[in-house]
Backbone as JSON, one array per atom type, in Angstrom:
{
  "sequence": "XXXXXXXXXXXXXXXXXXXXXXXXXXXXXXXXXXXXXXXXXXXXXXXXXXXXXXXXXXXXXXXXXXXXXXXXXXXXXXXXXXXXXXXXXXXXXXXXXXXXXXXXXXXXXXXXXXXXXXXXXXXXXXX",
  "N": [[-54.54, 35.77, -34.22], [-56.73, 34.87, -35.64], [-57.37, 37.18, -36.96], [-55.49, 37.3, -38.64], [-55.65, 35.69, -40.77], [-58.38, 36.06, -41.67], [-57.16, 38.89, -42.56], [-55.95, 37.76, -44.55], [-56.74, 36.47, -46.68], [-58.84, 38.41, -47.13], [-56.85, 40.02, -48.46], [-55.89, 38.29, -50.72], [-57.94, 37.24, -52.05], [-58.35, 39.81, -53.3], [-56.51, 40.09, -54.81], [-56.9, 38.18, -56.73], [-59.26, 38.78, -57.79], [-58.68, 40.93, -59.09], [-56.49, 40.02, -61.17], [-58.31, 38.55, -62.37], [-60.14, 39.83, -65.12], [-63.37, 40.07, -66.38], [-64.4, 39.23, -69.57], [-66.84, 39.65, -71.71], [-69.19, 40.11, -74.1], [-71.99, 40.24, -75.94], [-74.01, 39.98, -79.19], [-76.11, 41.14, -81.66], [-77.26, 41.43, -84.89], [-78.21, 42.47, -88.39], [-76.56, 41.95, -91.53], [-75.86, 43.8, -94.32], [-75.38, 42.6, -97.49], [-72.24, 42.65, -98.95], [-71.33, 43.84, -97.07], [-69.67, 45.04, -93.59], [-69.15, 44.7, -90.32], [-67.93, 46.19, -87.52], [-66.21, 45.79, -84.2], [-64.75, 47.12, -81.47], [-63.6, 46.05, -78.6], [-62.2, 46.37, -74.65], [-59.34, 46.43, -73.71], [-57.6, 43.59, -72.12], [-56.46, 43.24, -68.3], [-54.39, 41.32, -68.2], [-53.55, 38.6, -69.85], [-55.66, 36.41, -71.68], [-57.73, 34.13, -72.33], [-60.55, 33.67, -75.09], [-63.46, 32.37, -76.6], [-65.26, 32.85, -79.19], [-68.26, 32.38, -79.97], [-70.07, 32.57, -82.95], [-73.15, 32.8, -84.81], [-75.73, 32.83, -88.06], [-77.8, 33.58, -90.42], [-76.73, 33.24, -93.02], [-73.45, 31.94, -94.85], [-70.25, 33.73, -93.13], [-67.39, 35.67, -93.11], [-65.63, 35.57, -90.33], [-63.31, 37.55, -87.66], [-61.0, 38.14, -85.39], [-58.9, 40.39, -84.15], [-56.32, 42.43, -83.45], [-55.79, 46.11, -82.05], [-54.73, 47.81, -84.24], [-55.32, 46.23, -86.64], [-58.03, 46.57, -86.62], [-58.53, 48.91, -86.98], [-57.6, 49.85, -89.32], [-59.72, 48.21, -91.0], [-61.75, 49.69, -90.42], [-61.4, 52.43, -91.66], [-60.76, 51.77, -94.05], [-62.32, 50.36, -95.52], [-62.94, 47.13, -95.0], [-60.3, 46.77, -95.99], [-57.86, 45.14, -94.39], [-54.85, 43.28, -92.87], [-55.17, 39.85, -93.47], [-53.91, 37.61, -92.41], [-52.79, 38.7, -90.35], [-54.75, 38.1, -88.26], [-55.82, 37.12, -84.85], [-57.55, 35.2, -84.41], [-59.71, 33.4, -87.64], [-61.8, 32.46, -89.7], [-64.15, 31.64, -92.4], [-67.19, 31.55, -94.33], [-68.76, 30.66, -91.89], [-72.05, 29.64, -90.57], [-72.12, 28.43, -87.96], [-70.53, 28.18, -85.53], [-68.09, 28.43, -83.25], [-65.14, 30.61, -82.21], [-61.32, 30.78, -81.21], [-59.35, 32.48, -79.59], [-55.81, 34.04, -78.01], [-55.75, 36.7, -76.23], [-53.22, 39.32, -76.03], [-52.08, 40.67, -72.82], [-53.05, 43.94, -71.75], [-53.83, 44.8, -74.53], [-55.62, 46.35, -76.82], [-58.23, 45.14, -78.64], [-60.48, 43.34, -81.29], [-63.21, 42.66, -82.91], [-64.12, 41.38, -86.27], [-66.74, 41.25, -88.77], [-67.92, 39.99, -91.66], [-69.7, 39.95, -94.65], [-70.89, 37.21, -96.73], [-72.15, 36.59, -99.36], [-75.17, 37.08, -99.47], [-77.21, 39.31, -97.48], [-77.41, 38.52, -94.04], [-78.65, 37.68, -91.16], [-76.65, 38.18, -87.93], [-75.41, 36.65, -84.62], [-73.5, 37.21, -82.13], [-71.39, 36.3, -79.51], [-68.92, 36.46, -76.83], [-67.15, 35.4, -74.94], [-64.83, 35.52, -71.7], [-62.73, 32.6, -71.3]],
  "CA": [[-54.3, 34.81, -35.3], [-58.02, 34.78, -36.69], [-57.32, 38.13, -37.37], [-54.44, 37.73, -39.72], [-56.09, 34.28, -41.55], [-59.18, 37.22, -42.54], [-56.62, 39.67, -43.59], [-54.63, 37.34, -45.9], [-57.46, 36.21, -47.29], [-58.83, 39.03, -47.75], [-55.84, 40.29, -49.69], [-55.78, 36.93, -51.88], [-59.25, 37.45, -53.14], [-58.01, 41.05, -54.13], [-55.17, 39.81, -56.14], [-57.48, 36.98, -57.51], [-59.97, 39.58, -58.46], [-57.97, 41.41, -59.71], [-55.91, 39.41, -61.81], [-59.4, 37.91, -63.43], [-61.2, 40.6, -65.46], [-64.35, 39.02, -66.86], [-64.38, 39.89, -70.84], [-68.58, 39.71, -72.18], [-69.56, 40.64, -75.63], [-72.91, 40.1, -77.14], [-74.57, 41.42, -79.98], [-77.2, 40.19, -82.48], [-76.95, 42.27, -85.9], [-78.12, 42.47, -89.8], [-75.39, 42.3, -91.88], [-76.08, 43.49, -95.72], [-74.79, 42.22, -98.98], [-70.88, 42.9, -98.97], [-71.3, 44.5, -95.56], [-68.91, 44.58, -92.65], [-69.1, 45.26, -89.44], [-66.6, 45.97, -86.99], [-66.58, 45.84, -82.47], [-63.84, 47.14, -80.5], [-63.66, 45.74, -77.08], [-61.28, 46.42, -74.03], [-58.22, 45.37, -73.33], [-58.03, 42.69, -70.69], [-55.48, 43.5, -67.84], [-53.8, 40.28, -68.56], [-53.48, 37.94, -71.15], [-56.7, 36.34, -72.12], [-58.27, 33.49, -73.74], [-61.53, 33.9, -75.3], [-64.55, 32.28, -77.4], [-66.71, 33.62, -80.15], [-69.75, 32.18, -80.69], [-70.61, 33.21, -84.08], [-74.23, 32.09, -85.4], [-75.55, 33.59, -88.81], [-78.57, 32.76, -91.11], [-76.22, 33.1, -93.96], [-72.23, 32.42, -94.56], [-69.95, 34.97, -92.94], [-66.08, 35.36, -92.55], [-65.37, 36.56, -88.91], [-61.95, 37.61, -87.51], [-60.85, 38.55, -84.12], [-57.96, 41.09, -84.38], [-55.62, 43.27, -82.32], [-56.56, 47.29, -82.7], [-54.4, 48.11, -85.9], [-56.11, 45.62, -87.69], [-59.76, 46.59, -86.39], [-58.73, 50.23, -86.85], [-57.39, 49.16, -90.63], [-60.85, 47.54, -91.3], [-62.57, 50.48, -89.88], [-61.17, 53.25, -92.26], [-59.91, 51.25, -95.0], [-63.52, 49.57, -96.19], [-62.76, 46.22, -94.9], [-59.2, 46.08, -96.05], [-56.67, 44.69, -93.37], [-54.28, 42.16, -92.97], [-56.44, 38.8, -92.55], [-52.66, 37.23, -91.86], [-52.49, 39.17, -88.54], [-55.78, 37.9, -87.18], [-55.87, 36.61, -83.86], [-58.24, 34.15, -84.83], [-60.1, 32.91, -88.62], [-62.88, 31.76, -90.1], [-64.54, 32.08, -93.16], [-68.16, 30.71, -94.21], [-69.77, 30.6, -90.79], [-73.26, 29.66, -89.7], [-72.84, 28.12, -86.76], [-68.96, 27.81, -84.78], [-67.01, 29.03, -82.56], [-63.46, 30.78, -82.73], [-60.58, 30.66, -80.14], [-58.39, 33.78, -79.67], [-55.44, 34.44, -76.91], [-55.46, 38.45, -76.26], [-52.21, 39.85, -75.22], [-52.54, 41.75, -71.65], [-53.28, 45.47, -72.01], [-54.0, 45.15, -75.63], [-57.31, 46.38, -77.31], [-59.06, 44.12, -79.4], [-61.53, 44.06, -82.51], [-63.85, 41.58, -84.25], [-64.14, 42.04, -87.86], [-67.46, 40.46, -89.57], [-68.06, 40.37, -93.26], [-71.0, 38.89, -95.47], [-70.0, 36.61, -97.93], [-72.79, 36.6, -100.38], [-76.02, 37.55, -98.66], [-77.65, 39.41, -96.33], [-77.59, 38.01, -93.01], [-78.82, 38.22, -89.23], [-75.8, 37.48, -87.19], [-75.13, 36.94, -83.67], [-72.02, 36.73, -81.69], [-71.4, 36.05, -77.99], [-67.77, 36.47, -76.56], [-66.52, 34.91, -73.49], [-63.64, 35.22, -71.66], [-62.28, 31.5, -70.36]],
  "C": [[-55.45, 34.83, -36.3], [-57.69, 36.16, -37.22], [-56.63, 38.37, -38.87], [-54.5, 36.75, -40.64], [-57.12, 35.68, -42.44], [-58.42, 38.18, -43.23], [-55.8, 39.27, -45.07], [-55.7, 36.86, -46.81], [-58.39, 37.1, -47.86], [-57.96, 39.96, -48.81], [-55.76, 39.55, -50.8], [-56.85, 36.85, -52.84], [-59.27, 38.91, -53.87], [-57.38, 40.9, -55.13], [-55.97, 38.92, -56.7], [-58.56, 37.73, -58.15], [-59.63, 40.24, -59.69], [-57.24, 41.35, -61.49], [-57.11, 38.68, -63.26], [-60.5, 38.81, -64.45], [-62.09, 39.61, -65.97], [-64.66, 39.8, -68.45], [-65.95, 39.51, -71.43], [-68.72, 40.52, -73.09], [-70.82, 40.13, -76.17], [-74.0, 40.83, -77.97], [-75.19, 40.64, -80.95], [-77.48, 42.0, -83.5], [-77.38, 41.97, -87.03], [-77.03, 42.82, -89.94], [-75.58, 42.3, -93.94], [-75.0, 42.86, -96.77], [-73.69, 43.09, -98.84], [-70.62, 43.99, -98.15], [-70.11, 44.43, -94.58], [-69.61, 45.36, -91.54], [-68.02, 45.52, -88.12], [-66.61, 46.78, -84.94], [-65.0, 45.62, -81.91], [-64.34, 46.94, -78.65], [-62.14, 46.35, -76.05], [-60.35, 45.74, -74.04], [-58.6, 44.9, -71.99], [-56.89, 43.28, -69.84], [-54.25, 42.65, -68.19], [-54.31, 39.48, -69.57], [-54.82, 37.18, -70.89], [-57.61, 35.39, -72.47], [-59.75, 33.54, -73.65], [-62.57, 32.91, -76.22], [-65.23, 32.99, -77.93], [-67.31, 32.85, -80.9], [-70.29, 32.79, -81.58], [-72.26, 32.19, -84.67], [-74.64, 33.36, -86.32], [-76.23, 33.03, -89.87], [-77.79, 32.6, -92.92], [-74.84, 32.74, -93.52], [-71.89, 33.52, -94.03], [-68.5, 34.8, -92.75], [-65.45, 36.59, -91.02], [-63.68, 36.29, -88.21], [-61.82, 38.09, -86.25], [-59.33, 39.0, -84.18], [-57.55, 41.81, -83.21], [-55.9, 44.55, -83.43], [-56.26, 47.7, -84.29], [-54.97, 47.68, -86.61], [-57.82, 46.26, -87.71], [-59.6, 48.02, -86.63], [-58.65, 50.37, -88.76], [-58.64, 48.59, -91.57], [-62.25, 48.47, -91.1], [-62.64, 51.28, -91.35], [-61.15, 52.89, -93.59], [-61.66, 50.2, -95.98], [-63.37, 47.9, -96.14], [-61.19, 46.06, -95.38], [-57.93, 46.16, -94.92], [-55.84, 43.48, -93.8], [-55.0, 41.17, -91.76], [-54.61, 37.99, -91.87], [-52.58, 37.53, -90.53], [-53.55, 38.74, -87.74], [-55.4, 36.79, -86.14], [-56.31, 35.08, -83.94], [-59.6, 34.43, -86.08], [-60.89, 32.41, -88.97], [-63.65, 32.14, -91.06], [-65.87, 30.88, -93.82], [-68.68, 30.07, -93.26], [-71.41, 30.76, -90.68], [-72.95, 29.8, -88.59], [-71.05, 27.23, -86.01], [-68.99, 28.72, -84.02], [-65.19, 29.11, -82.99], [-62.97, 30.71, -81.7], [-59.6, 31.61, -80.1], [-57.36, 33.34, -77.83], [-55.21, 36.06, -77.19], [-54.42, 38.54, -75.28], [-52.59, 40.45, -74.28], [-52.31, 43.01, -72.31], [-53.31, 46.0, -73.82], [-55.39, 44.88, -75.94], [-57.31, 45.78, -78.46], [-59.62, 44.16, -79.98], [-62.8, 42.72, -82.55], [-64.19, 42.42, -85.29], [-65.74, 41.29, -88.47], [-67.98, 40.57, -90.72], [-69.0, 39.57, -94.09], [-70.17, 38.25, -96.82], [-70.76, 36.9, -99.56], [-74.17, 36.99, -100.27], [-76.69, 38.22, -98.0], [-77.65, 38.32, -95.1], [-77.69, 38.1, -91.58], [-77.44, 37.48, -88.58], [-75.42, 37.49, -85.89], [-74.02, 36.52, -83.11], [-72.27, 37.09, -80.25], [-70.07, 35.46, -77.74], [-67.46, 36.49, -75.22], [-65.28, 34.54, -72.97], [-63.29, 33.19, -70.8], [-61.44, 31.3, -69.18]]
}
């Protein structure tokens, strides 16, 4: 009986492992005068929700996108569709954003200077 309490439990913390990837992003960056920058992350196995801690001695408008867009923003000199972002924000010091990421879909942030130079850091946690 003890035997088969350790095996189920060890199975349960497999599937609970499993099931939980842990998503971690941080990064501390200059960002020049009509600059962007742009951070592909993994996809999660499952769906997602996240925080981004954006801080930033100047404005900044930061976006959290699915890949097309972050691939769109890559090539394209900042132009994407801001419509499709995940999650919005424009004129950031000092917030946080709130994203849900679809399972098995890769992911972006977008960050863009508004008027400025500026040091910016971001720190992305999955919930």
């Amino acid at each position: 009986m003890r035997g088969r309490v350790g095996w189920l439990l060890g199975v349960g913390l497999l599937v609970l492992l499993a099931g939980c990837q842990r998503l971690q992003f941080d990064k501390e960056f200059d960002l020049e005068f009509g600059g962007i920058k742009t951070y592909g992350i993994d996809a999660p196995s499952s769906e997602q929700k996240v925080d981004l801690k954006v801080t930033a001695t100047e404005p900044v408008s930061v976006y959290i996108v699915l890949e097309k867009e972050l691939k769109d923003a890559e090539t394209k000199n900042g132009a994407f569709d801001k419509e499709k972002a995940l999650a919005k924000k424009t004129g950031v010091t000092n917030d946080t954003l709130q994203a849900t990421i679809p399972a098995r879909s890769h992911f972006g942030i977008v960050v863009m200077s508004a008027a400025k130079k500026s040091k910016v850091k971001l720190v992305l946690d999955a919930r």
